[in-house]
C-alpha positions as CSV (number, residue, x, y, z in Angstrom):
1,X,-22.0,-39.9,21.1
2,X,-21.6,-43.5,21.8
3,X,-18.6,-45.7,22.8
4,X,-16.9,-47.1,20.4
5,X,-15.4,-51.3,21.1
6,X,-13.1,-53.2,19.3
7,X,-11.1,-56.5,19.5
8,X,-7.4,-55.9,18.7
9,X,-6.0,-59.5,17.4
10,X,-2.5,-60.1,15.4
11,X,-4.6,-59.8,12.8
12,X,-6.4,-56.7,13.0
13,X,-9.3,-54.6,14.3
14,X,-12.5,-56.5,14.6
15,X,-15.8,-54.9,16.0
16,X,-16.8,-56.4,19.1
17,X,-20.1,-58.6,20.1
18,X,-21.5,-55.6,21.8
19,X,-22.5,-51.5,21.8
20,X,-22.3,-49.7,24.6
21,X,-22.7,-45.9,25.4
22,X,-19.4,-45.1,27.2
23,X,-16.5,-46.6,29.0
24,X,-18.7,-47.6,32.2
25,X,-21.2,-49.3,30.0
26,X,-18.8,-51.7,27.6
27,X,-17.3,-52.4,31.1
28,X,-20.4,-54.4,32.2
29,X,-19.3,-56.5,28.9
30,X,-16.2,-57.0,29.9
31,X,-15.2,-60.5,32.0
32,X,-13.5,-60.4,35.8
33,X,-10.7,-62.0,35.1
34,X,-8.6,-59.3,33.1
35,X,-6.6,-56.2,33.3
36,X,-6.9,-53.1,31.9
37,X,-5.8,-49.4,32.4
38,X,-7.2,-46.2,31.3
39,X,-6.4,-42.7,30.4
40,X,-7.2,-39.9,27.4
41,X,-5.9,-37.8,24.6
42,X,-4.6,-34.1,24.3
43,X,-5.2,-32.5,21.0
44,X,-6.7,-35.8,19.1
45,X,-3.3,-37.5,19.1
46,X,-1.4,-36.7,21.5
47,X,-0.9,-38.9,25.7
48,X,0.8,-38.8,28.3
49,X,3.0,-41.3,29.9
50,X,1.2,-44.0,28.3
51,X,4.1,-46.2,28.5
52,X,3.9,-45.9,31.7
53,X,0.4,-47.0,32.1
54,X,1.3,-49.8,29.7
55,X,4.0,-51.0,32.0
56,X,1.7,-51.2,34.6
57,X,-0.6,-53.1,32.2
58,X,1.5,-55.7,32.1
59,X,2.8,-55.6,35.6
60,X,-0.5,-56.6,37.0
61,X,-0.5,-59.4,34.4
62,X,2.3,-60.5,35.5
63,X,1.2,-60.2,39.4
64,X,-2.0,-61.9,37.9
65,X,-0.3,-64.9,36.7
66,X,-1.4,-64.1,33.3
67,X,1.0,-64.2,30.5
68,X,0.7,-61.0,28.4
69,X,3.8,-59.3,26.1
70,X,2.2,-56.2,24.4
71,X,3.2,-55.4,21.1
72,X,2.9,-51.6,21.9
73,X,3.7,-50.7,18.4
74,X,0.0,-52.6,17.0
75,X,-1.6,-51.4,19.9
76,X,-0.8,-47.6,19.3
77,X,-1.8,-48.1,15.9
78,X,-4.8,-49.4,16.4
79,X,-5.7,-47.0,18.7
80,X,-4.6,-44.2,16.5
81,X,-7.1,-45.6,13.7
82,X,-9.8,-46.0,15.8
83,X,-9.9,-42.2,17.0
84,X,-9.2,-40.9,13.6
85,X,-12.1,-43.0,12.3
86,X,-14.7,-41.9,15.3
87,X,-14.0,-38.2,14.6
88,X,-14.3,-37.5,18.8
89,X,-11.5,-35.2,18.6
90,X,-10.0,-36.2,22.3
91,X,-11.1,-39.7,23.8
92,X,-10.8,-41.2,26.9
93,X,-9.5,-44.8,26.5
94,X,-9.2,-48.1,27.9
95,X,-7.1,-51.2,27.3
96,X,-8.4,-54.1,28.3
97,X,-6.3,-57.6,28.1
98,X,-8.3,-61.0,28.9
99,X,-6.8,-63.8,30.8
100,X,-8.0,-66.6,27.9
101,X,-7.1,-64.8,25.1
102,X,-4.2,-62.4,26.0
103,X,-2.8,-62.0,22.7
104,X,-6.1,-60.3,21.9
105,X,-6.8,-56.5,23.5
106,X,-10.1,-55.2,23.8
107,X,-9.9,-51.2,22.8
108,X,-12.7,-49.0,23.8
109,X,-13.1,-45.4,23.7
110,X,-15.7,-42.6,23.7
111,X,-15.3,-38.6,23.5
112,X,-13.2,-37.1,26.5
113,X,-15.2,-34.8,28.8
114,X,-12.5,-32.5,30.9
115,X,-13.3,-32.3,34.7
116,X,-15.6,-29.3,35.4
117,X,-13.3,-26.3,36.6
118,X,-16.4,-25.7,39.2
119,X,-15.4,-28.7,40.9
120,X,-11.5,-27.7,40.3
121,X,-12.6,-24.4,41.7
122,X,-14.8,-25.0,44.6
123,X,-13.4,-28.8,45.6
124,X,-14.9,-32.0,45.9
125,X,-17.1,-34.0,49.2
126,X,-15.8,-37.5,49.8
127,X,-16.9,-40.2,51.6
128,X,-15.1,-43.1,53.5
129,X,-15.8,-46.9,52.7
130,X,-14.9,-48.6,55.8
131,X,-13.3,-52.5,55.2
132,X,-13.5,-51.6,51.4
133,X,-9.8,-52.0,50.8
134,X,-8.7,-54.4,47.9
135,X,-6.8,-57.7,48.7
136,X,-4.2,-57.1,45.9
137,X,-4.6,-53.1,44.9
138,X,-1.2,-53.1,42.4
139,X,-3.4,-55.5,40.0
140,X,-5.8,-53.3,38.2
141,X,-8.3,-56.1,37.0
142,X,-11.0,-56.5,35.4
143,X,-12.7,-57.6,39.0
144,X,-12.2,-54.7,40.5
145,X,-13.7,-52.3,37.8
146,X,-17.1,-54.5,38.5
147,X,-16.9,-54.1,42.4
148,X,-15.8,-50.5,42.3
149,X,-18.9,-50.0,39.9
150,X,-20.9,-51.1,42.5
151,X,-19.7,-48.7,45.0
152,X,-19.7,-46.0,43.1
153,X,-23.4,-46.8,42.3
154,X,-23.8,-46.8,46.9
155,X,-22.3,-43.7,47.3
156,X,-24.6,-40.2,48.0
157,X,-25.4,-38.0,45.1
158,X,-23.7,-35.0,46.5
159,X,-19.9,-37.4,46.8
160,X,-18.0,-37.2,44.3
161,X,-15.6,-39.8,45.3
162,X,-15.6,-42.7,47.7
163,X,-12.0,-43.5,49.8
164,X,-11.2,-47.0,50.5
165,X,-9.9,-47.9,54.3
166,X,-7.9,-50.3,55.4
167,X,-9.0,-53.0,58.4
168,X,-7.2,-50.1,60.9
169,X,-9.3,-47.4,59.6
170,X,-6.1,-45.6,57.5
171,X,-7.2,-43.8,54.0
172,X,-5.6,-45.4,51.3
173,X,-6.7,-44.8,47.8
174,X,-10.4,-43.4,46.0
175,X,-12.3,-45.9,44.4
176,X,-10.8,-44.5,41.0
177,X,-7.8,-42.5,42.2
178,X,-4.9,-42.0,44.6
179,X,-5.5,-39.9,47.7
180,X,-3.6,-36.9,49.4
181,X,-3.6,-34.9,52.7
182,X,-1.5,-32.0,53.6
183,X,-1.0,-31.1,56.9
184,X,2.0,-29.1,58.7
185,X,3.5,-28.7,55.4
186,X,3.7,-32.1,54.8
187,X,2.5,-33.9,52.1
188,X,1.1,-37.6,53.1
189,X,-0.3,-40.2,50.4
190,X,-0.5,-43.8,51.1
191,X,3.1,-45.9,50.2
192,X,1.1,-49.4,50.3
193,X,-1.7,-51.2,49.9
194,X,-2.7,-48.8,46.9
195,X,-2.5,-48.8,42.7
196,X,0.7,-46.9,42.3
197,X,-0.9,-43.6,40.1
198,X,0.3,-43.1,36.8
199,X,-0.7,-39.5,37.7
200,X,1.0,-39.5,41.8
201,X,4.0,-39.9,39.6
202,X,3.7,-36.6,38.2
203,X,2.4,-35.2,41.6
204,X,6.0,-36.6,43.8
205,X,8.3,-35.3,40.8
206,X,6.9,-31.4,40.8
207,X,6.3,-31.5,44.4
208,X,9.7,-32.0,45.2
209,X,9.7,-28.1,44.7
210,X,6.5,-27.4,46.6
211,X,6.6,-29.9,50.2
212,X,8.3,-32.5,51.7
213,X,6.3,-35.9,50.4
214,X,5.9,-38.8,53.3
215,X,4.0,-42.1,52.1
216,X,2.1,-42.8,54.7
217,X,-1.1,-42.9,55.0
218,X,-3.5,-40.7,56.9
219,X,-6.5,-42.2,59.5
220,X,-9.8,-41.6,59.2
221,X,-9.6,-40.1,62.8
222,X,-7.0,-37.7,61.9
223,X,-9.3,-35.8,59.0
224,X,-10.7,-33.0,61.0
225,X,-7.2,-31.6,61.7
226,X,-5.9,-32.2,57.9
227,X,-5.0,-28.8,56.3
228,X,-5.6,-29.7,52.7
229,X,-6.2,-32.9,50.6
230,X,-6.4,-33.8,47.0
231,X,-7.2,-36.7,44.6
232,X,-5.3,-37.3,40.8
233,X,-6.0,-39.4,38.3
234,X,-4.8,-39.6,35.0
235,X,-8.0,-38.0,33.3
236,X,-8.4,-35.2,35.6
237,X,-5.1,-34.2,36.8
238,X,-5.5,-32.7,40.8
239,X,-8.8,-32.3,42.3
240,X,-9.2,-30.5,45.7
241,X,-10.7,-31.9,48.3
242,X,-12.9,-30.1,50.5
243,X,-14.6,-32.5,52.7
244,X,-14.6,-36.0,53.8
245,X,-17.3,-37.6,55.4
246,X,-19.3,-34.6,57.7
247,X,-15.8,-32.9,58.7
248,X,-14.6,-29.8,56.3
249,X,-10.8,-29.7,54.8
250,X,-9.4,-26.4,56.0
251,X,-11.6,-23.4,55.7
252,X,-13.9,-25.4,52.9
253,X,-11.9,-24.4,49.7
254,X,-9.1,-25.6,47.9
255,X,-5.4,-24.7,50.3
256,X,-2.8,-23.1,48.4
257,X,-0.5,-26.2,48.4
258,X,-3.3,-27.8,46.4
259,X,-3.4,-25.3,43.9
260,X,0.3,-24.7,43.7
261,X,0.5,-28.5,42.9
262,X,-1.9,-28.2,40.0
263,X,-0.6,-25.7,38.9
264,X,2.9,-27.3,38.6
265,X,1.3,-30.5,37.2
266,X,-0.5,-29.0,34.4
267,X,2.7,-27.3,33.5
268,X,4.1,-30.4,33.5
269,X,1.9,-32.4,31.7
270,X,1.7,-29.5,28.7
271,X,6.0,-29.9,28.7
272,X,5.6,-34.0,28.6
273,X,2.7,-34.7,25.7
274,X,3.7,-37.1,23.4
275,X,2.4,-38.3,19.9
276,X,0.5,-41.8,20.4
């Protein structure tokens, strides 16, 4: 099924200039200088934390220099029409807001695909992208969805997800996630230089219960001694982490911390579903 793009104004839904086949292609369409965020439906109608993303919407706006107020209440009406209309059943989603025309949202969605539970079974290889870390990684612009692209395009078949370093060779974030290692019982994610994760907020509250959480991040050097590690985002929740690079996490499967986490955050997500 193909994406479906449309311009939000203060007037209405338009159809945008362009078709596109899913959220990666209508992304080529879309300008550098923006901001957007993304996430997905439960059950047709149904998100989680979307505020949340929204606040960070505008918060990069804002650290953007770009001056956008959303008027949440047209925006989840809009998007509410335009899922009822496609028939998808759940979508995955993205808001976009332009720098020259910030009163006017570009909406875009296309049918949600779950992560495979292979991969949530087995784990996930990784690979490190040395000086790849972004100058400003609280904005989530429009710019860096082009660049991250590109590097997701570099990276071997067989990785499922590339990990940005910093100039001192420290792990900070995935090109489309936050990033995790446990080790010693301690849980270590990076406190800066990252896009705070709609879904690490989720993670720090139910692993309160789990393991102590330090945020600091972990070097690329200290990898073959890491017990576990994980990745979250909002459309895919936890995903274990198996290897990095040509060194193995643990014994090669997903540690028990990992899936204890999960476990807690899907929980959690099920108890926190809201109607859009």
């Amino acid at each position: 099924m193909p994406c479906i793009v449309r311009v939000l104004t203060p007037d209405g839904l338009f159809p945008a200039t362009y078709t596109a086949d899913s959220l990666a292609d209508a992304a080529h369409h879309e300008p550098a200088d923006g901001v957007y965020t993304v996430t997905n439906t439960v059950d047709t109608f149904n998100v989680l934390k979307l505020d949340a993303h929204l606040n960070r919407l505008e918060d990069s706006a804002r650290r953007a220099g770009m001056p956008l107020r959303l008027n949440r209440a047209h925006l989840r009406a809009a998007l509410r029409t335009m899922i009822a209309d496609s028939g998808f059943g759940d979508v995955r989603f993205r808001v976009t807001a332009l720098r020259d025309q910030p009163e006017h949202y570009i909406l875009s969605i296309e049918p949600f695909t779950p992560i495979a539970p292979r991969l949530i079974a087995e784990g996930v290889r990784c690979a490190t992208l040395a000086g790849s870390a972004r100058q400003d990684a609280a904005i989530k612009s429009t710019d860096w969805m082009h660049q991250r692209g590109h590097l997701a395009e570099s990276l071997p078949p067989d990785v499922y997800e590339g990990l940005l370093l910093d100039a001192d060779g420290y792990i900070l974030e995935g090109l489309s996630s936050n990033f995790y290692a446990v080790r010693e019982g301690v849980l270590f994610t990076a406190g800066a230089g990252v896009l705070p994760g709609i879904a690490q907020q989720v993670v720090v509250e139910v692993a309160a219960a789990v393991l102590p959480v330090h945020w600091q991040a972990v070097h690329a050097d200290d990898v073959p001694g890491l017990d576990e590690a994980f990745i979250t985002s909002s459309s895919r929740g936890i995903v274990p982490v198996v290897a990095i690079d040509a060194h193995t996490i643990g014994d090669g499967r997903p540690g028990p911390f990992t899936r204890r986490l999960r476990d807690r955050y899907d929980a959690w997500v099920r108890d926190h579903l809201e109607a859009l």
